[in-house]
C-alpha positions as CSV (number, residue, x, y, z in Angstrom):
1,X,-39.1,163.1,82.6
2,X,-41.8,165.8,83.0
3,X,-40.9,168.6,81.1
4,X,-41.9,171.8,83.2
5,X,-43.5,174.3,80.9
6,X,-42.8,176.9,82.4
7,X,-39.9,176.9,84.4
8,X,-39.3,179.0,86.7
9,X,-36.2,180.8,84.6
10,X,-35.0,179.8,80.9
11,X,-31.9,179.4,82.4
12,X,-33.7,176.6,84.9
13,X,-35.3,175.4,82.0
14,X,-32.7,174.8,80.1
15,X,-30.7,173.1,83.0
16,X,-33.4,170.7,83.6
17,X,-33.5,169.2,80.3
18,X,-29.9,168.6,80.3
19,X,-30.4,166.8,83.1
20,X,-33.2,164.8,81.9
21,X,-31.1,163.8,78.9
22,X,-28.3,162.4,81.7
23,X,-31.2,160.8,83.4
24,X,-31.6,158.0,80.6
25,X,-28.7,157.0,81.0
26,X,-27.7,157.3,84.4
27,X,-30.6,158.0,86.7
28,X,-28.8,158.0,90.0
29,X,-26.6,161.2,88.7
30,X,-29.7,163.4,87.1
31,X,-31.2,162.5,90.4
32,X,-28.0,163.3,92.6
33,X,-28.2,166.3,90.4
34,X,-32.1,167.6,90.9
35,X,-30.9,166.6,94.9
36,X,-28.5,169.0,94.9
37,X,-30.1,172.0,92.3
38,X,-32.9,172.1,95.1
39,X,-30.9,172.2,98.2
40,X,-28.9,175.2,96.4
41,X,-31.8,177.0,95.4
42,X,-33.9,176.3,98.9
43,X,-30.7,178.0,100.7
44,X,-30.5,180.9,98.2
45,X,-34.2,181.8,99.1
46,X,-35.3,181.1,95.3
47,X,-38.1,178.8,96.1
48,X,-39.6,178.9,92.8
49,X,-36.6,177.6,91.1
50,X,-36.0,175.4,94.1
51,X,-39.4,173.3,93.8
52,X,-39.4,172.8,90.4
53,X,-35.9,171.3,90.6
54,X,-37.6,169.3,93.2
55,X,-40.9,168.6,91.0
56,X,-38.6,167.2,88.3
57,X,-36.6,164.8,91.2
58,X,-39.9,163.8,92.0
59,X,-41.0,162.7,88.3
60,X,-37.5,160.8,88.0
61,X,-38.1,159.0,91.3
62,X,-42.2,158.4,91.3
63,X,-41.9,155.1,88.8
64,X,-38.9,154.2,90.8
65,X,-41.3,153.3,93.8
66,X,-39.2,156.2,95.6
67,X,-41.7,159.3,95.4
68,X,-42.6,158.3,99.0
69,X,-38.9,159.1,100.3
70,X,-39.9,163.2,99.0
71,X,-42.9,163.6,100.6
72,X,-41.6,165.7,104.0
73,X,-39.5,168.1,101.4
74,X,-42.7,168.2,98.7
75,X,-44.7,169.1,101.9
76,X,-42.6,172.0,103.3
77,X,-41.4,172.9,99.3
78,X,-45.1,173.6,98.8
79,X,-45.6,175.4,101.9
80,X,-42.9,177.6,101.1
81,X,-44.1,178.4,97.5
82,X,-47.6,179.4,99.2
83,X,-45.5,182.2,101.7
84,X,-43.5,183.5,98.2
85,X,-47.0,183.5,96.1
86,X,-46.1,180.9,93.5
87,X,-49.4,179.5,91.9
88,X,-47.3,177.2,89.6
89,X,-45.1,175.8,91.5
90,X,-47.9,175.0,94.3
91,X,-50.0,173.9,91.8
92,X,-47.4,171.3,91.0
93,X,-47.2,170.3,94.2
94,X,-50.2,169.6,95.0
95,X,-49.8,167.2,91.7
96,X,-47.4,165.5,92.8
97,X,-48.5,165.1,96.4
98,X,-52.4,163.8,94.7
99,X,-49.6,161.0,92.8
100,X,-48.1,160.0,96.1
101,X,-51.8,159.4,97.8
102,X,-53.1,157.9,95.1
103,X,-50.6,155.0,94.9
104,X,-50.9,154.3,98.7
105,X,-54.8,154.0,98.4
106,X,-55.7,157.2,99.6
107,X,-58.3,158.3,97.1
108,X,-59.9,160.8,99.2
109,X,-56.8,162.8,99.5
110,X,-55.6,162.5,96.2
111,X,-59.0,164.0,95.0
112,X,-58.2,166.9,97.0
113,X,-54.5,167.3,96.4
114,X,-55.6,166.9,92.4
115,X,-58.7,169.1,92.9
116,X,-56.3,172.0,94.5
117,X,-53.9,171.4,91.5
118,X,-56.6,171.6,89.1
119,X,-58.2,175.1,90.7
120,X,-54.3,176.5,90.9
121,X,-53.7,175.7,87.3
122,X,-56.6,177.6,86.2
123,X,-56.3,180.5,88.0
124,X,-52.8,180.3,86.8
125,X,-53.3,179.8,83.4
126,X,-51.0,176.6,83.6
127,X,-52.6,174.1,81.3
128,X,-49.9,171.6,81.9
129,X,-50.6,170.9,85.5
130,X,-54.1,171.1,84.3
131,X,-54.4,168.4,81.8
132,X,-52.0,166.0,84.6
133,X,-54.6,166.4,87.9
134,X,-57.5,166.1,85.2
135,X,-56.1,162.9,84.6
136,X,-55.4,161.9,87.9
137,X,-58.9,162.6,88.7
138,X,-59.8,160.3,86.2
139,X,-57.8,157.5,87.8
140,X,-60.0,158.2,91.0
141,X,-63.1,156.7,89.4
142,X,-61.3,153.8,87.5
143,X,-60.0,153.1,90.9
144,X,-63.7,153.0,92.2
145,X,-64.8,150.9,89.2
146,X,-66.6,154.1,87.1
147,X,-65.1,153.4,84.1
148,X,-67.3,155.3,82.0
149,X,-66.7,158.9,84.1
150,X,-63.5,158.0,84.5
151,X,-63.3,157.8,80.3
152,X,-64.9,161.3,80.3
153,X,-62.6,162.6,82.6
154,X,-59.8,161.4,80.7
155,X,-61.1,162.8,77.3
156,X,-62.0,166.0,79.0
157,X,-58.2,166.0,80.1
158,X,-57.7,165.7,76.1
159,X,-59.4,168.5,74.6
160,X,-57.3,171.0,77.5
161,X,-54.2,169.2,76.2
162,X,-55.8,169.9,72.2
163,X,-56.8,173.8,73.6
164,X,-53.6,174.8,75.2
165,X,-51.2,173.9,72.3
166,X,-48.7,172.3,74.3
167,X,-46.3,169.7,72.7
168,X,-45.9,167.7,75.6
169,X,-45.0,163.9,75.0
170,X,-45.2,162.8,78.2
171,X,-48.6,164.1,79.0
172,X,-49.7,162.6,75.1
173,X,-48.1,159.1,77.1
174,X,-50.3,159.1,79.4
175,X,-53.2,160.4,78.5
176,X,-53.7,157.9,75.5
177,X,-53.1,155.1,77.7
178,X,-55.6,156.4,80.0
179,X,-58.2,156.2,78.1
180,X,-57.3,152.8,76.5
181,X,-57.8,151.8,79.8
182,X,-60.9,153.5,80.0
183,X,-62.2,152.0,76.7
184,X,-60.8,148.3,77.3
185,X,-62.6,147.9,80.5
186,X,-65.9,149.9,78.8
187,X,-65.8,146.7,76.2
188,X,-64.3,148.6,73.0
189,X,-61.3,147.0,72.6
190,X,-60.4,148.5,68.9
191,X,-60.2,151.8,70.4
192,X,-58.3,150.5,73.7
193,X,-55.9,148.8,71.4
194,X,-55.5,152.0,69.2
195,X,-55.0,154.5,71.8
196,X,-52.3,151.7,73.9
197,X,-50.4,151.9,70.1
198,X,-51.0,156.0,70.2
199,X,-49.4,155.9,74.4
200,X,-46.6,153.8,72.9
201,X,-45.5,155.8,69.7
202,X,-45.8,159.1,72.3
203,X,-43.4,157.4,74.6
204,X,-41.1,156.2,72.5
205,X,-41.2,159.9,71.0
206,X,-39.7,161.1,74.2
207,X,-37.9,158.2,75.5
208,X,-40.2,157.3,78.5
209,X,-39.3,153.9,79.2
210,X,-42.1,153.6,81.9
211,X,-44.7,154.6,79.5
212,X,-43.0,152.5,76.5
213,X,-43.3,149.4,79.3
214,X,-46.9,150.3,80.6
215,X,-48.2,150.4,76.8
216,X,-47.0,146.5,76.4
217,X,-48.3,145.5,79.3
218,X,-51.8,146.9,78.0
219,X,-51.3,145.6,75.0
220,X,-50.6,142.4,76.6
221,X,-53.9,142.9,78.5
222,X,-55.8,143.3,75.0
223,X,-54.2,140.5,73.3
224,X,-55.4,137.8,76.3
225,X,-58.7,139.7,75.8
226,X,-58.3,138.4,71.7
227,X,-57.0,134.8,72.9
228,X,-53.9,136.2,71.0
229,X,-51.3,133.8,73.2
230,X,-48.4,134.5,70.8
231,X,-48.8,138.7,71.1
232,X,-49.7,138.7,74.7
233,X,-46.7,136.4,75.7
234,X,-44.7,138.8,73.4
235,X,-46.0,142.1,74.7
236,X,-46.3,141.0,78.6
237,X,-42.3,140.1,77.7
238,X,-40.9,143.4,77.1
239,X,-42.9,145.1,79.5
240,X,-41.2,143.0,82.1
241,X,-37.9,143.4,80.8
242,X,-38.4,147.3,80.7
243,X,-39.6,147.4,84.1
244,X,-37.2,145.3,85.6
245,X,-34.0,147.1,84.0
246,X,-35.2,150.2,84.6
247,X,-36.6,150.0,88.2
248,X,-39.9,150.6,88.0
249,X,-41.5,148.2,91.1
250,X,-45.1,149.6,90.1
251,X,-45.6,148.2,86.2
252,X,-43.1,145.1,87.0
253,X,-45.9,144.3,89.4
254,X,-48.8,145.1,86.9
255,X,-47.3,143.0,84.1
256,X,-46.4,139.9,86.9
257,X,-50.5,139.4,87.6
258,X,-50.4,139.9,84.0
259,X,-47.8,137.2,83.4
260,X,-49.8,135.1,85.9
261,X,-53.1,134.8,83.7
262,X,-51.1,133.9,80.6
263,X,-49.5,130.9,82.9
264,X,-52.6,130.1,84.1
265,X,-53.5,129.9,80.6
266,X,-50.7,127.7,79.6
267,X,-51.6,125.2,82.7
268,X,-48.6,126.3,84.5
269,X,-50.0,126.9,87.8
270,X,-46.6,126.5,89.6
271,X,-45.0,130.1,87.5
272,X,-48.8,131.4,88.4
273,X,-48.1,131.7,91.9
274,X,-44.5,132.6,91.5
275,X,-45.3,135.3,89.6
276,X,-48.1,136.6,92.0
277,X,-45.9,136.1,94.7
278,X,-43.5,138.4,93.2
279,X,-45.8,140.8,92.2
280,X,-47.1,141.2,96.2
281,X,-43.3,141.4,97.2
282,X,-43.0,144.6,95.0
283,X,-46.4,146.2,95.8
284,X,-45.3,145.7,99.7
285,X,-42.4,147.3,98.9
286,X,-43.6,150.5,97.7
287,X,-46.6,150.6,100.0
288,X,-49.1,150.5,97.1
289,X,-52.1,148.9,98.8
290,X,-54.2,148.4,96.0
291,X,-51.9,146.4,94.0
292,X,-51.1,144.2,97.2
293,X,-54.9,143.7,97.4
294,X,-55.4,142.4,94.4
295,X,-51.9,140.4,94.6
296,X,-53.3,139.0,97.8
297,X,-56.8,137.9,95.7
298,X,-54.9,136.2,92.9
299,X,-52.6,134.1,95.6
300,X,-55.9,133.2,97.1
301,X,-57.3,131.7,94.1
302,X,-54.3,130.2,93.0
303,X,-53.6,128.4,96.1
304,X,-57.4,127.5,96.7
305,X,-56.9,125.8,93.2
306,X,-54.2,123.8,94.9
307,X,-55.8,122.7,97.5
308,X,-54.1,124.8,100.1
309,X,-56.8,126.3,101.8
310,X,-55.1,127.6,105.0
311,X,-53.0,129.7,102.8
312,X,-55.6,130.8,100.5
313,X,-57.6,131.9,103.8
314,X,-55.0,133.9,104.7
315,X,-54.4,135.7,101.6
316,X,-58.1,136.5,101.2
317,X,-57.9,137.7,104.6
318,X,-55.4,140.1,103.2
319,X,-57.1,141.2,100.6
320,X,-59.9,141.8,102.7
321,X,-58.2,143.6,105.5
322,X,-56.8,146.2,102.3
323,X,-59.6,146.6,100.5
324,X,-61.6,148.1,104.3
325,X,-58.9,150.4,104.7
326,X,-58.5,151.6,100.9
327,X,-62.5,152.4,101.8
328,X,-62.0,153.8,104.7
329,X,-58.7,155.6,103.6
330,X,-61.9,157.0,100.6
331,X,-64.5,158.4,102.9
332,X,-64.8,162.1,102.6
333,X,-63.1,164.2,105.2
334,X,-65.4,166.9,105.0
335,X,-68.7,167.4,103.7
336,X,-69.5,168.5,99.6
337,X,-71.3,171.7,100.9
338,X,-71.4,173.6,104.0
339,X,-74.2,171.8,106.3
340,X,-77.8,172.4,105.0
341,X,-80.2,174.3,107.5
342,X,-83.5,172.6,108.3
343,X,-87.0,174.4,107.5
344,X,-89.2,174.8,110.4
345,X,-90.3,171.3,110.0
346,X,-87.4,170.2,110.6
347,X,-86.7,168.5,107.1
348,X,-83.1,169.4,105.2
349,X,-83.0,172.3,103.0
350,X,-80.3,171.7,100.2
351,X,-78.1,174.1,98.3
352,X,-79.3,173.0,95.3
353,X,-83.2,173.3,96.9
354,X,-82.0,176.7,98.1
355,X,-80.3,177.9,95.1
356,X,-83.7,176.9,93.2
357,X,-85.9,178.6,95.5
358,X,-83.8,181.8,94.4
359,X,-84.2,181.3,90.8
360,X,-87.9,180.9,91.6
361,X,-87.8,184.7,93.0
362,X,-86.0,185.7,89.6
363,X,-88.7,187.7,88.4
364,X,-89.5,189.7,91.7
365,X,-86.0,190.0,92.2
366,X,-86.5,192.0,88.8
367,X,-89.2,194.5,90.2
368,X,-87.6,195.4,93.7
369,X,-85.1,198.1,94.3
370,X,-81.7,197.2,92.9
371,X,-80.0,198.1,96.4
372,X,-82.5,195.7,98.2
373,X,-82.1,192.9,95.3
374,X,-78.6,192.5,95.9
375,X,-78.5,192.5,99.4
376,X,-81.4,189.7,99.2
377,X,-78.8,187.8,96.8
378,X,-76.2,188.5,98.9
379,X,-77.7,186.5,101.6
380,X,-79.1,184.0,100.0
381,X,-75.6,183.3,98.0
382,X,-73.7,183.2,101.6
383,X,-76.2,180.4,103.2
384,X,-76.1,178.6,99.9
385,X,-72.2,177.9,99.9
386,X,-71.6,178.5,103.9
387,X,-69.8,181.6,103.3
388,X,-68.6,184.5,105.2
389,X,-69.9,187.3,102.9
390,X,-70.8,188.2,99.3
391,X,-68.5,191.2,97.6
392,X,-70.2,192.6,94.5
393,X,-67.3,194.6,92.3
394,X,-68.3,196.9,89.5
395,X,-65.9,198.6,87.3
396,X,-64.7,202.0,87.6
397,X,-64.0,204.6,91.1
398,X,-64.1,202.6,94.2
399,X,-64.2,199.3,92.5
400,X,-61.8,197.5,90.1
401,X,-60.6,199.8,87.2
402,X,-57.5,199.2,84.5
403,X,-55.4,202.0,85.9
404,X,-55.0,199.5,89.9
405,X,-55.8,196.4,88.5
406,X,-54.8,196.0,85.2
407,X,-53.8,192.3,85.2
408,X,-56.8,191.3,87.6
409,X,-59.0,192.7,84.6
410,X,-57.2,191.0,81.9
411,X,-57.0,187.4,83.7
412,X,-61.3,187.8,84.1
413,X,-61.6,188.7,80.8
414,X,-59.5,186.5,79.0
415,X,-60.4,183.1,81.5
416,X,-64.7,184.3,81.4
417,X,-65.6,181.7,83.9
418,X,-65.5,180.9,87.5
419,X,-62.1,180.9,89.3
420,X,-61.8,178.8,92.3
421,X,-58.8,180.2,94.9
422,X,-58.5,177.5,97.4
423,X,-55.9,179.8,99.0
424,X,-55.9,183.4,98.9
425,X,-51.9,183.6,98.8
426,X,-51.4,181.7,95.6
427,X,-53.5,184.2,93.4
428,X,-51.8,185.1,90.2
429,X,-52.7,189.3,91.2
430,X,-52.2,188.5,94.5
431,X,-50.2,192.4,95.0
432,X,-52.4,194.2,92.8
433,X,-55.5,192.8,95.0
434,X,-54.0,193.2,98.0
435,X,-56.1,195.7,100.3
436,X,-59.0,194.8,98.8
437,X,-61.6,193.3,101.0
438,X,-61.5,189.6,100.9
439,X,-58.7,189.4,99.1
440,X,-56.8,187.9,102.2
441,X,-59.4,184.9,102.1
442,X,-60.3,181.6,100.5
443,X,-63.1,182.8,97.5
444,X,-64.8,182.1,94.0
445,X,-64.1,184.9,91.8
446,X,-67.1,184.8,89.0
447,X,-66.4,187.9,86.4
448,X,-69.9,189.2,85.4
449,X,-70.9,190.7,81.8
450,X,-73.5,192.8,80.8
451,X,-74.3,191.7,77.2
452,X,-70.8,190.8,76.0
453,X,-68.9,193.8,77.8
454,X,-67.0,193.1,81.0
455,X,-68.9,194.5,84.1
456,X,-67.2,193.5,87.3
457,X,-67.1,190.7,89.5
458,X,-68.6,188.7,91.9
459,X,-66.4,187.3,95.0
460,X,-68.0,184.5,97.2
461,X,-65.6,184.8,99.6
462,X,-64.7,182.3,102.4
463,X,-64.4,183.3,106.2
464,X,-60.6,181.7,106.0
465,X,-57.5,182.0,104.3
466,X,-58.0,178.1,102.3
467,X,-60.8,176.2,101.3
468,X,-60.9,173.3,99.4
469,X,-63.8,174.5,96.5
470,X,-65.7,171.4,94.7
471,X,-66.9,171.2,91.4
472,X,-70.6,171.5,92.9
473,X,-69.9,174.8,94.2
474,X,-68.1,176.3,91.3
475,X,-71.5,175.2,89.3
476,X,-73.8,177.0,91.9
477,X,-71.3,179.9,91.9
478,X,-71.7,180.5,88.0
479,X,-75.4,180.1,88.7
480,X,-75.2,182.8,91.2
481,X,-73.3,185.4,88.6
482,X,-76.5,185.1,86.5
483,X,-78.6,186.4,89.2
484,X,-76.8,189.0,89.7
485,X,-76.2,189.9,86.4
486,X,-79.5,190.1,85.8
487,X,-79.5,193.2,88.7
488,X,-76.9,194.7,86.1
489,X,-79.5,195.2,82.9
């Protein structure tokens, strides 16, 4: 299970690894357990405690092919966690709800569910859920077929695991068999192979079974790639077994298409399509599209092969009818930027045409009263990012100072780089900024230095309580602060 660093209490803490320890053995009592922890803590008005109880039934269930049956209470638990201002435990919702998409198919939403996790944990300073939606962001480009982002993305999600010190074997797990995914389908299978042994000594260092099963089951992959019959057989084996006795419907149906090409390997056509057949069974069953695609694809060839061609037709038919609405499940609900404005000849302007055009005027910028410089960067910072206004804070009387905001000032110095608040509630100061203006709004909140010494900050602040904030606009927004700092010298 996924050890929650921090809980919401030691004493919560400390309950929840018990209960992982019970879960090993006897999965339907930790889970009866977490079920009824919740419900306690939901009635009791302690929501914190109350959603991670839920977080961690939610980590027991997901590689049960159950995670689906939580959504409604994940959906109102995070809701609920937004009203009491709990960045973590939102942040871990949004996590698990990016999990939940992403094994439907729903790529476009689980970028933004992980994307939302990922801007809470910063803000938070939660490197756990951090290092987990940089991972699952990851997965979004293998799932496109960009291996070699997804790899970065993955290795990316390493050094945060490396920079925030946590001991975490479960997040080890999956990480190094991440990116032995990444580097077996990038063609460097020494390293895949390594870092499938790494996932597997992590897993069996905290006794997750689904982890110990996904790392054969790669290895098996690897072995095949070797024309290693003998370890692939042996490998594909035991990830089977694990899966099956343990309940996890998502890997048993990984390692059967697995199982498959090592029958199609032995001739055995007949256990090929058995296997495949039982592989779409179990992705049908847990709604997992993507896997029933490419179950769908396999039964098409197989029985092509045979000579049926009625069925193959409609298996590929299937296959095809998944993959169009995976793609259509994938299209972006919203555009990256707010819409561009068109120049008097009617031609697009970009933000990033915009934001160089400003850069361009650096230099005058430099040479014009400070007062009308920053009201010029003002404007141009608001049509860049589509926002509702620009809030410039400077240190000291009628800005921010350390006697009213003493944690705001810390968490700017100590994180130095844009912080994205998709929702204005879930801010870690959220009392000590309250009043201010904007501070009941959606906003990117980019400290700015004068030489090395903290001198305020700069609040790009949306006209609504939540906005999703991409990686594009946190770029431009720390493009921005140096303008602006430059009005400080």
């Amino acid at each position: 299970m996924f050890t929650l660093h921090p809980a919401a209490s030691d004493a919560l803490a400390e309950l929840l690894e018990r209960i992982g320890r019970v879960a090993r053995r006897h999965a339907g009592l930790a889970e009866r357990l977490l079920d009824a922890l919740s419900a306690q803590a939901f009635a009791a008005g302690d929501t914190a405690s109350a959603v991670d109880a839920l977080y961690a039934r939610f980590g027991l269930l997901e590689p049960r092919g159950r995670a689906l049956e939580l959504l409604p209470a994940l959906e109102q638990g995070g809701a609920l966690a937004v009203a009491g201002h709990f960045p973590i435990q939102a942040a871990r919702v949004c996590e698990a709800l990016g999990r939940i998409a992403y094994q439907q198919g729903e790529y476009q939403l689980a970028s933004e569910q992980w994307s939302r996790a990922l801007d809470l944990a910063e803000v938070s300073g939660h490197g756990q859920t951090g290092v987990a939606a940089r991972i699952g962001l990851g997965q979004i480009h293998y799932a496109q077929a960009d291996w070699a982002r997804g790899l970065r993305q993955m290795r990316d999600a390493g050094e945060q695991l490396k920079i925030a010190g946590i001991d975490d074997s479960y997040l080890a797990a999956k990480l190094a068999l991440n990116i032995g995914v990444g580097s077996f389908e990038t063609g460097d299978l020494p390293a895949a192979e390594r870092h499938f042994s790494h996932g597997l000594a992590a897993a069996r260092r905290g006794a997750h079974r689904v982890f110990e099963a996904e790392a054969h089951w790669h290895l098996a992959r690897a072995a095949l790639a070797r024309q290693r019959m003998d370890w692939a057989v042996a490998d594909c084996r035991l990830a089977l077994d694990i899966a099956a006795r343990q309940g996890y419907p998502w890997l048993e149906a990984a390692a059967s298409r697995t199982w498959t090409e090592i029958a199609l390997a032995r001739g055995d056509n007949a256990a090929a399509v058995r296997s495949t057949r039982h592989a779409l069974a179990l992705a049908q069953r847990i709604q997992a599209r993507a896997q029933a695609r490419q179950a769908h694809l396999q039964l098409a060839q197989l029985l092509q092969a045979e000579g049926d061609a009625a069925g193959a037709l409609e298996h590929l038919w299937q296959h095809l009818a998944l993959q169009s609405e995976i793609e259509k499940l994938s299209l972006p609900a919203r555009a990256t930027l707010a819409a561009p404005p068109a120049d008097d000849a009617g031609a697009p302007v970009t933000p990033e045409e915009l934001l160089l055009h400003l850069c361009g005027q650096r230099q005058r910028l430099a040479g014009a009263p400070p007062s009308e410089a920053l009201a010029e960067l003002k404007a141009a910072a608001t049509r860049i990012l589509g926002l509702d206004r620009v809030v410039h804070w400077r240190l000291g009387e009628g800005g921010l100072d350390a006697g009213r905001h003493p944690r705001y000032l810390d968490l700017l110095g100590r994180h130095g780089a844009p912080l994205a608040l998709p929702d204005a509630a879930l801010h870690p100061c959220h009392a000590e900024l309250s009043g201010l203006a904007g501070s009941a709004e959606a906003r990117i909140e980019v400290p700015l230095y004068a030489g090395d010494r903290l001198a305020g900050a700069l609040w790009l602040v949306d006209g609504h309580a939540t906005r999703a904030w991409t990686r594009q606009e946190l770029l431009i927004a720390s493009q921005l602060a140096l303008l602006f700092e430059a009005q400080l010298r």
